[in-house]
C-alpha positions as CSV (number, residue, x, y, z in Angstrom):
1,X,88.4,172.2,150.0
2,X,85.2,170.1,150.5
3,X,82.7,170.7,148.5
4,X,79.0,171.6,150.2
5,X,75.7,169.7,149.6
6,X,72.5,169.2,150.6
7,X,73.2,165.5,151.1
8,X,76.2,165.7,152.8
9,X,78.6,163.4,154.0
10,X,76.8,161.0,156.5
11,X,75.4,158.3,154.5
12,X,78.4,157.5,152.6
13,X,80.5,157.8,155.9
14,X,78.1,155.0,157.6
15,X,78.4,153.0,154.2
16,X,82.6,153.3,153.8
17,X,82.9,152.5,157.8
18,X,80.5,149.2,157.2
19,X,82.5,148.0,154.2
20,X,85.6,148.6,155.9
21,X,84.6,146.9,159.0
22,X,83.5,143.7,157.4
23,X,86.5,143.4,155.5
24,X,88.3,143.6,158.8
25,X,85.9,140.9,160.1
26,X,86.0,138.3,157.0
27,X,90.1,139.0,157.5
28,X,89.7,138.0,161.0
29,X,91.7,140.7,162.7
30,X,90.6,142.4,165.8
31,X,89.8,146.0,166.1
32,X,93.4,146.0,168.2
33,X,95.5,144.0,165.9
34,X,94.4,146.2,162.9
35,X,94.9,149.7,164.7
36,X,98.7,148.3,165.7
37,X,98.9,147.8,162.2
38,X,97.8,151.3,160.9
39,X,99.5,153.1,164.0
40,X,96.4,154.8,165.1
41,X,94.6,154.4,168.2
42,X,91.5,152.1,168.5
43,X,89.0,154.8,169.0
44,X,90.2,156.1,165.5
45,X,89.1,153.0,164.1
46,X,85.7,152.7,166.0
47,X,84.7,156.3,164.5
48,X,85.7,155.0,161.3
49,X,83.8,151.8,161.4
50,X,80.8,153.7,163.0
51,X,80.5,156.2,160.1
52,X,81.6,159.2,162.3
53,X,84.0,161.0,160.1
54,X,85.8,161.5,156.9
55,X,88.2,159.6,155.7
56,X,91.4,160.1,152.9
57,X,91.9,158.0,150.0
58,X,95.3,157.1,151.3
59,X,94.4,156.1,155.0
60,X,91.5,153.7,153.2
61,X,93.8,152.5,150.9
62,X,96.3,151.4,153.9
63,X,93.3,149.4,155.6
64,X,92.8,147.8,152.4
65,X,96.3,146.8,152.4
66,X,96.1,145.2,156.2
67,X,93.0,143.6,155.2
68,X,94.4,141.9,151.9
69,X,91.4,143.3,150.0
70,X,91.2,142.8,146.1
71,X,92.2,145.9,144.1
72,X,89.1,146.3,142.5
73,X,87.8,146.6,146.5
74,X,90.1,148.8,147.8
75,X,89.5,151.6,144.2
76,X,86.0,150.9,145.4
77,X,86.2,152.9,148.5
78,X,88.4,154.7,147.7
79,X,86.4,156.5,145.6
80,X,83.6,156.4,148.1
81,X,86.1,158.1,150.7
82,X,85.7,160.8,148.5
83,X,82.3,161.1,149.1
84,X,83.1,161.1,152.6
85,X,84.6,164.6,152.6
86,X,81.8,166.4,151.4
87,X,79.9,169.1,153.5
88,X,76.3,169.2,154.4
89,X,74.6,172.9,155.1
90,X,74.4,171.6,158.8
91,X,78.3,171.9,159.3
92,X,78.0,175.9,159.0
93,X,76.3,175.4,162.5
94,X,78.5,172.8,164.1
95,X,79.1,175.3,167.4
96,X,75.3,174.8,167.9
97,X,74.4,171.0,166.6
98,X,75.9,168.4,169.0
99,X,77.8,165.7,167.2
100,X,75.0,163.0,168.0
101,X,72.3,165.2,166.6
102,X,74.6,166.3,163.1
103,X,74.4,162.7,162.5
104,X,70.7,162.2,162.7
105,X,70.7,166.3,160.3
106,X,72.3,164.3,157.5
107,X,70.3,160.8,158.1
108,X,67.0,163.0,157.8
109,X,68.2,165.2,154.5
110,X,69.2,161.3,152.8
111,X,66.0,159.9,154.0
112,X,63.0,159.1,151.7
113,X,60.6,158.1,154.2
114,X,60.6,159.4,157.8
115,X,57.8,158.6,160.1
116,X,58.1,160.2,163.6
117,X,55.6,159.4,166.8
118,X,55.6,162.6,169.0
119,X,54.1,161.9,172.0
120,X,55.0,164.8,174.2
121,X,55.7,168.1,171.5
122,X,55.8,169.0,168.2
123,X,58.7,167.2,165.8
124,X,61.0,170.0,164.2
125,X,60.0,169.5,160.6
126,X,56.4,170.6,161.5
127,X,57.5,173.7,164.1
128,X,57.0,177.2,163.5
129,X,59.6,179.8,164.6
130,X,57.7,180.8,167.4
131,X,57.4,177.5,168.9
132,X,61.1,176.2,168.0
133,X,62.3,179.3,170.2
134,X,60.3,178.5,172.7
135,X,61.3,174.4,172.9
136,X,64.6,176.0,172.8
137,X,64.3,178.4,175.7
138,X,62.6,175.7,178.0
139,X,64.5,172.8,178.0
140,X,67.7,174.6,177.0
141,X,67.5,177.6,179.3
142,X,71.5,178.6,179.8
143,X,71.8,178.9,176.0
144,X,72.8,182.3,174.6
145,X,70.2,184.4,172.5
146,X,72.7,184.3,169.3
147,X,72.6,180.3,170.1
148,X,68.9,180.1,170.2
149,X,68.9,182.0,167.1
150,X,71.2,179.7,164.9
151,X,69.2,176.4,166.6
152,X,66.0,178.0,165.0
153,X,68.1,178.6,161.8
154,X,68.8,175.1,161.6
155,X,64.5,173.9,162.3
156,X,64.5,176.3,158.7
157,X,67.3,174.4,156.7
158,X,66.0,170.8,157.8
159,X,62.4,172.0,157.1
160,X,63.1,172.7,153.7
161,X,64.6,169.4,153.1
162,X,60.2,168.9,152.9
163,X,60.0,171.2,149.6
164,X,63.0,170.4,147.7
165,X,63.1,169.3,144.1
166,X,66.0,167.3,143.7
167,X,66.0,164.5,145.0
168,X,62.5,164.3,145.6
169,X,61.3,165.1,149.2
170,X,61.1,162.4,152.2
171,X,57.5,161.2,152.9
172,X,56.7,162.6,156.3
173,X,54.1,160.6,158.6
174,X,53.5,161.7,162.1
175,X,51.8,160.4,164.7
176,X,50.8,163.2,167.1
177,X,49.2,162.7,170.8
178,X,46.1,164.9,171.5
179,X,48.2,166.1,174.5
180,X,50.5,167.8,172.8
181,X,47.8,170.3,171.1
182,X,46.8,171.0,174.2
183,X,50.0,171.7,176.2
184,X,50.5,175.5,174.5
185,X,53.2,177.9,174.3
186,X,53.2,181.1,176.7
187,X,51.5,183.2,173.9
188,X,48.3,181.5,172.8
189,X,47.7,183.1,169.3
190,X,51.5,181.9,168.5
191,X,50.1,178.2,169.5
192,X,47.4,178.7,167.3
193,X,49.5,179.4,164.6
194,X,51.4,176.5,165.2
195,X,48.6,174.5,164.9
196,X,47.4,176.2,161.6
197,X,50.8,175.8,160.3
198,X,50.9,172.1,160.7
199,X,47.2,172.0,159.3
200,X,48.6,173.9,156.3
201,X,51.4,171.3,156.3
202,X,49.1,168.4,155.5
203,X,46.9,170.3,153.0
204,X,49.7,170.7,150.7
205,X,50.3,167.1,151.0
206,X,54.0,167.8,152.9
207,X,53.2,165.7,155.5
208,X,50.4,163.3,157.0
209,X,49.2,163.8,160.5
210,X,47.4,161.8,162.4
211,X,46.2,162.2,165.9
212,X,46.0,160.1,169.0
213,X,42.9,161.0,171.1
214,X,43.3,161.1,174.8
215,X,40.9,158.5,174.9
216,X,43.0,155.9,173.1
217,X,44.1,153.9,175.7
218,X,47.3,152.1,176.1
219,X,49.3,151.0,172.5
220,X,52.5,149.7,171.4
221,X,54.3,153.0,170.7
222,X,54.0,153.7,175.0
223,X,56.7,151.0,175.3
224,X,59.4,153.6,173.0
225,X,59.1,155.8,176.1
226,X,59.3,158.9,173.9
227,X,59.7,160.3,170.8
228,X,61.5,158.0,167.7
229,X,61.8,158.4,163.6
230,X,61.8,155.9,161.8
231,X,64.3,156.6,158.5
232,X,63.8,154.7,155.2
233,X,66.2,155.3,152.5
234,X,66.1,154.4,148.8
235,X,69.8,152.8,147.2
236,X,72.2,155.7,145.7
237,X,74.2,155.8,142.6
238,X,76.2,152.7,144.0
239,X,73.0,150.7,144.3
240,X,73.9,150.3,148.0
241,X,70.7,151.5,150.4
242,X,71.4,152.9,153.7
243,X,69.6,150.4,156.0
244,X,66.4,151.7,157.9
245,X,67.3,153.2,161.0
246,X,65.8,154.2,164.3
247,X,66.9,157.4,166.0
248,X,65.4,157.5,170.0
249,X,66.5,161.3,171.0
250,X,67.2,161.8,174.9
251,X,68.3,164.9,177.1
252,X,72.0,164.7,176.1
253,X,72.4,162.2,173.4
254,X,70.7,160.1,170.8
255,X,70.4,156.0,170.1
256,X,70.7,155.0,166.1
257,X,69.5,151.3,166.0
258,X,69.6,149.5,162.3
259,X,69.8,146.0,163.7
260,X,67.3,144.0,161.6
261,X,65.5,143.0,165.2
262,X,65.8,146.5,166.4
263,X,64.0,148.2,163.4
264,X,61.3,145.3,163.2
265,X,60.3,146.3,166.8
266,X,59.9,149.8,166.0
267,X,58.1,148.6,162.8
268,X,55.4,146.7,164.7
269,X,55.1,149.6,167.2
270,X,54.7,151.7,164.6
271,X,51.9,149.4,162.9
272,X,50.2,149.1,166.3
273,X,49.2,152.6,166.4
274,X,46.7,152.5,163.1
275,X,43.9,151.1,165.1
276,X,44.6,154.0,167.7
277,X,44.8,157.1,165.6
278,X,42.2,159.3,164.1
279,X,41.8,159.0,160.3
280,X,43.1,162.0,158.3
281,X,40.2,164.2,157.9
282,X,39.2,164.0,162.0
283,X,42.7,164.5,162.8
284,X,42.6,167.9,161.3
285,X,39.0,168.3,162.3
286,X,40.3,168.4,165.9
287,X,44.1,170.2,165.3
288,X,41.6,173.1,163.6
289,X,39.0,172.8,166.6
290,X,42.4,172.9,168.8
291,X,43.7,176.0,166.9
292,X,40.4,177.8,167.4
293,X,40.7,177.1,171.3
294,X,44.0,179.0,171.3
295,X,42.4,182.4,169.4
């Protein structure tokens, strides 16, 4: 039986599927020729390259094999395939988390540095109850109470990701617009809780939050379109790092980009926005003035 974790399996999932796909690539067999070879279906092998599911010792063993890898190799991953088949907390709530966002759940809890722009509502690391419900309700509005519920459940279990002990926490930075303290929830003293909650957030040190006033003008983080993280990861036990990694949420499914161009754009978007954003101490002068508006 697999064995649960707070890291999960996702990280070394990405990092077996990259190792096995170069090997494929220095080999110089197509995606085709190699899933002929294995007798499985090329979709198979694209999830396995992509870091989208588990794998067996064996079944990495007999890619190995097609790929002529050295034997000190192929033991390699085998061993990490058995990494590969440990559970996060998130897959208790698989009927609720869609496969593209699971992915991002177990990027974020590997993470050591995630820094988010929100442009349009509050990020679910800094959300309360009251307003992950609500997010929920609005732009979700067919899903079943019991549903709602376990989403709201899951806000909790990434949250405290933020508090853990071991390993040390992910350095949170987020980049709020002024807009979205102003666009409030139905119940107004709930919205000012939110807002006291995030403020509470950054006094512990938990996270930094900085504001963009309304009066900022245009800046580089307009061209995202929307909200994006930007993951950093430190190396594991291998001495193999996770490379940085964009995720860019939509409606219905999410973008991952860790191309070295990719992730240097973000970057300098990211950068852009210093000489926009209120300094620490007025961005909580204004999310407190905010709160006060709302009680």
């Amino acid at each position: 039986m697999p064995t649960v974790t707070d890291a999960g399996s996702t990280v070394p999932r990405r990092q077996l599927g990259r190792r096995l796909r170069q090997l494929r690539e220095d080999a110089g067999i197509t995606v085709k020729a190699a899933a002929d070879a294995l007798e499985w279906s090329t979709p198979k092998l694209w999830r396995i390259e992509g870091g989208m599911v588990s794998m067996r010792s064996l079944d990495v063993e007999a890619m190995c094999r097609v790929y002529a890898a050295p034997r000190t190799v192929t033991d390699e991953l085998m061993t990490l395939a058995k990494q590969t088949r440990t559970r996060g907390w998130w897959h208790a709530y698989a009927d609720v988390i869609p496969g593209w966002f699971e992915l991002y759940v177990g990027l974020e809890a590997a993470a050591s540095r995630l820094r988010t722009y929100a442009p349009e509502v509050v990020p679910g690391l800094l959300r309360t109850e009251a307003y992950a419900e609500e997010a929920l309700r609005v732009t979700q509005p067919a899903l079943p109470d019991e549903a709602v519920r376990r989403m709201v459940a899951v806000t909790g279990h990434r949250q405290a990701t933020l508090s853990r002990r071991t390993p040390p926490p992910p350095k949170l930075e987020v980049v709020l617009n002024e807009s979205v303290l102003r666009r409030s929830l139905r119940d107004r003293a709930a919205m000012a809780a939110q807002l006291h909650h995030i403020l509470a957030l950054t006094e512990r040190r938990t996270a930094t939050v900085r504001i963009m006033p309304l009066d900022a003008g245009l800046h580089p983080a307009v061209a995202a379109g929307g909200t994006f993280t930007i993951l950093t990861f430190t190396p594991r036990d291998s001495g193999e790092a996770e490379p940085p990694t964009v995720y860019h949420e939509g409606l219905t499914a999410a973008s991952y980009l860790d191309k070295t161009a990719d992730v240097e754009a973000y970057d300098n978007a990211w950068a852009g926005l210093r000489g926009a954003v209120l300094d620490e101490a007025d961005s909580r002068a204004l999310l407190a003035d905010a709160a006060k508006s709302y009680e």
